[in-house]
Structures are given as structure tokens and as C-alpha cells.
VEXZA-95630 format. One record per residue (C-alpha): residue number from 1; residue in one letter; x negated, y negated, z negated. Coordinates in nm, 2 decimals, padded with zeros to 4 digits, always signed. Layout:
REM VEXZA-95630
 num residuo      X      Y      Z
 NUM       a      X      Y      Z
...
***
This chain:
REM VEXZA-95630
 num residuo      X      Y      Z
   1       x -01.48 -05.60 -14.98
   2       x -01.79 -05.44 -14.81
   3       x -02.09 -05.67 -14.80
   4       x -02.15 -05.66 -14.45
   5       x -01.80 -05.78 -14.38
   6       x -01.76 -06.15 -14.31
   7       x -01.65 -06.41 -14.51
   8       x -01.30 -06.64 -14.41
   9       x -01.29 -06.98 -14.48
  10       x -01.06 -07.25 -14.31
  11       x -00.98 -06.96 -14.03
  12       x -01.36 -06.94 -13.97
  13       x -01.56 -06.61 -13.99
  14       x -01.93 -06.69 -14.11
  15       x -02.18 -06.52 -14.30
  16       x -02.34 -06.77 -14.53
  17       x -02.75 -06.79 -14.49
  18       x -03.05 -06.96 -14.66
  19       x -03.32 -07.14 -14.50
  20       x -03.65 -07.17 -14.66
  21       x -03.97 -07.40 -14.55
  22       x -04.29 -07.26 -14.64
  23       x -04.44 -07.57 -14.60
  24       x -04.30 -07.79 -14.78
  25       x -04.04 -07.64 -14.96
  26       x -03.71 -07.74 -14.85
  27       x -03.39 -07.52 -14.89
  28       x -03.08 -07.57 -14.66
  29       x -02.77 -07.35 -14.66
  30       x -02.64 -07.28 -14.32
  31       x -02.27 -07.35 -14.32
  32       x -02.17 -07.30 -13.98
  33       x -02.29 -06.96 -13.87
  34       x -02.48 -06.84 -13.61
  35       x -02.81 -06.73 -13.60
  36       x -03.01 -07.02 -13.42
  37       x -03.34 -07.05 -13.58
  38       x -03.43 -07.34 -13.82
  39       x -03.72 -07.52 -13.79
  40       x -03.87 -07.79 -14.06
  41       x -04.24 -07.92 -14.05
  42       x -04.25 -07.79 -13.69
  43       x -04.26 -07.45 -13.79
  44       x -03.98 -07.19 -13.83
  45       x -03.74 -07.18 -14.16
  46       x -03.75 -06.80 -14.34
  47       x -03.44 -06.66 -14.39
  48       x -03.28 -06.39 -14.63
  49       x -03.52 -06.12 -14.78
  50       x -03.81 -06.33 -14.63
  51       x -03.77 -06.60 -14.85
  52       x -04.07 -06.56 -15.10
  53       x -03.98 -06.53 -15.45
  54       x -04.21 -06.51 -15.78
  55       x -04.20 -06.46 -16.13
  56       x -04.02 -06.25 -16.40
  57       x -03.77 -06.04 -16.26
  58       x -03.60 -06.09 -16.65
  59       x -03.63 -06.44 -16.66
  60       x -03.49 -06.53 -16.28
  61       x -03.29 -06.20 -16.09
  62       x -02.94 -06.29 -16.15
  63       x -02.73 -06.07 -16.39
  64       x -02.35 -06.02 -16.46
  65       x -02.25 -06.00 -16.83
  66       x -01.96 -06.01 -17.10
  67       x -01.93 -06.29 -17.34
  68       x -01.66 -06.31 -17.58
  69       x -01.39 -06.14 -17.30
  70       x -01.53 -06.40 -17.01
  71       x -01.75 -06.25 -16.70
  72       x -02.01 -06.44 -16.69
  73       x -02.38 -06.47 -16.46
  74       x -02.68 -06.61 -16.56
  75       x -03.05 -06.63 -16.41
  76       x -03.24 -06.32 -16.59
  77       x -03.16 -06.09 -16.91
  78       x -03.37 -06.33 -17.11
  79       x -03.38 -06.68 -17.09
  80       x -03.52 -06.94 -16.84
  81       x -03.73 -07.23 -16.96
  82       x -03.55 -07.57 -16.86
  83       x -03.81 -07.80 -16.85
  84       x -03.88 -08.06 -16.62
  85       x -04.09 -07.94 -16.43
  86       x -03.99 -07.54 -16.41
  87       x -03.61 -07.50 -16.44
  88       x -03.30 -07.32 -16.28
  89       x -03.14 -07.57 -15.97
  90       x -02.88 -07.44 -15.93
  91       x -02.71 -07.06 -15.91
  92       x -02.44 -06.99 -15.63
  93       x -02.15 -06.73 -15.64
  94       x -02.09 -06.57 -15.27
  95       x -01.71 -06.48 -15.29
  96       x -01.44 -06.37 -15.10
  97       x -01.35 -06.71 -15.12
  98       x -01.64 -06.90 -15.02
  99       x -01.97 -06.99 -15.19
 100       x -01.95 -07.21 -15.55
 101       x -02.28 -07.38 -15.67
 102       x -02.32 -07.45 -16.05
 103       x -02.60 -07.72 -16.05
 104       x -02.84 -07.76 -16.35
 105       x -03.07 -07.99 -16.51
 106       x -03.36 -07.99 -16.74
 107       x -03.21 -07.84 -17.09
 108       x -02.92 -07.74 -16.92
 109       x -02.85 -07.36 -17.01
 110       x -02.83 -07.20 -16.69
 111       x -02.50 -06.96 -16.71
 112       x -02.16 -06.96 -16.46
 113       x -01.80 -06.87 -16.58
 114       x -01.67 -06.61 -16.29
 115       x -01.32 -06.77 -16.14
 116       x -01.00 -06.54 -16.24
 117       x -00.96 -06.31 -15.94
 118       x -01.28 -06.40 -15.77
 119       x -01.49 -06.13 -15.60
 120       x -01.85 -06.23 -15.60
 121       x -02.02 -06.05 -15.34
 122       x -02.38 -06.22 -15.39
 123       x -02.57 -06.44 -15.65
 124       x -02.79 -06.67 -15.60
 125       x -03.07 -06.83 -15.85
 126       x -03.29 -07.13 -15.73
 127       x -03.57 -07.16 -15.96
 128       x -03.82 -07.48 -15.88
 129       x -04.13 -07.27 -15.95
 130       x -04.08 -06.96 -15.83
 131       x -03.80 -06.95 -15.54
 132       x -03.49 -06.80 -15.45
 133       x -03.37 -06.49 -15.63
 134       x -03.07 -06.26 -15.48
 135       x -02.84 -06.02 -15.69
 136       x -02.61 -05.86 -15.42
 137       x -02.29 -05.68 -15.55
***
């Protein structure tokens, strides 16, 4: 599958998109298509590459890797601090088959099993410090 190529689900075409508030901080996921801006604190929502991201590129750019015969991703080649108050939210696959969120908590150890058959197209990684981090396939 291409990446610019659409996504099908339930007989509707979309291309799934992010919405970031610099203001205040909220992230949405656009689940209808179209490309309407957002707007949140009265100002317009960023969207895709313009979402601002900071930090370790080892600790938060998602990464594919082997485990034991299982595909698996995770947020950075070394490990992310799960504290309270910095910590991995949540990392989404982008598949031909949809998007799947793996939500995590403090402690949690931020790592997703890849589905049998599933073609991840992007990855997502949500860290609560420093933003939204994008692996595309």
C-alpha cells in the first residue's frame, strides 16, 4: 500500500489526521475526513508535520523491532521514563485496516504487539512532555 493512498473503513475513504492546540494543548484525531480547519482557544488547531515535537529522538521516534519472533513498536531505541508527570499516552498503528491506540499509564512499559497480517503504514507516539512523534512506513 502506498502512503498516499487512502485508507477504507466501513466503505469510507479517509485519511486519518491529528489536531494539535498550541495553546492549551489538546490533541483530537479527525475521524471523518475532510480538511476543514480546527479551531480550539479561538485560534487554529496545527496539523501533521506542524505539530511541534521535542526531546530525544531515541527515547520518543517510534521504532519497529523483533522480540522473541513477535513484530513489535515501541516509543524510541532506548527507554521512556513512565512517570507521572512525563510518560508515553498512548502510541497508534495507522493500518490498512484502520488506526489501533495502545493507551498507557505511569509505569506502564510503552511497547505494541503488530496484529497478524496488519500493514502499519504510520506510528504514532504521544509523549505528555514533549508532543507527537511520527514514524511513517
Amino acid at each position: 500500500m502506498k502512503l498516499k493512498e487512502r485508507i477504507k473503513i466501513n466503505q469510507v475513504s479517509y485519511t486519518p489526521r491529528f489536531y494539535y492546540c498550541p495553546e492549551c494543548g489538546s490533541l483530537i484525531l479527525n475521524t471523518k475526513g475532510g480538511r476543514e480547519k480546527k479551531y480550539c482557544c479561538g485560534k487554529p488547531m496545527l496539523t501533521g508535520r506542524k505539530i511541534p515535537h521535542t526531546g530525544d529522538p531515541e527515547v520518543h521516534q517510534p521504532v519497529i523491532f523483533r522480540l522473541e519472533g513477535e513484530i513489535l513498536v515501541s516509543a524510541g531505541e532506548q527507554k521512556h521514563e513512565m512517570t507521572p508527570d512525563h510518560y508515553i499516552r498512548f502510541i497508534a498503528l495507522e493500518s490498512d485496516r484502520g488506526i489501533r491506540f495502545s493507551w498507557f499509564a505511569p509505569g506502564d512499559d510503552p511497547v505494541v504487539k503488530y496484529l497478524p497480517g496488519e500493514q502499519v503504514i504510520r506510528i504514532y507516539a504521544y509523549c505528555t512532555v514533549h508532543g507527537l512523534w511520527i514514524t511513517e512506513i
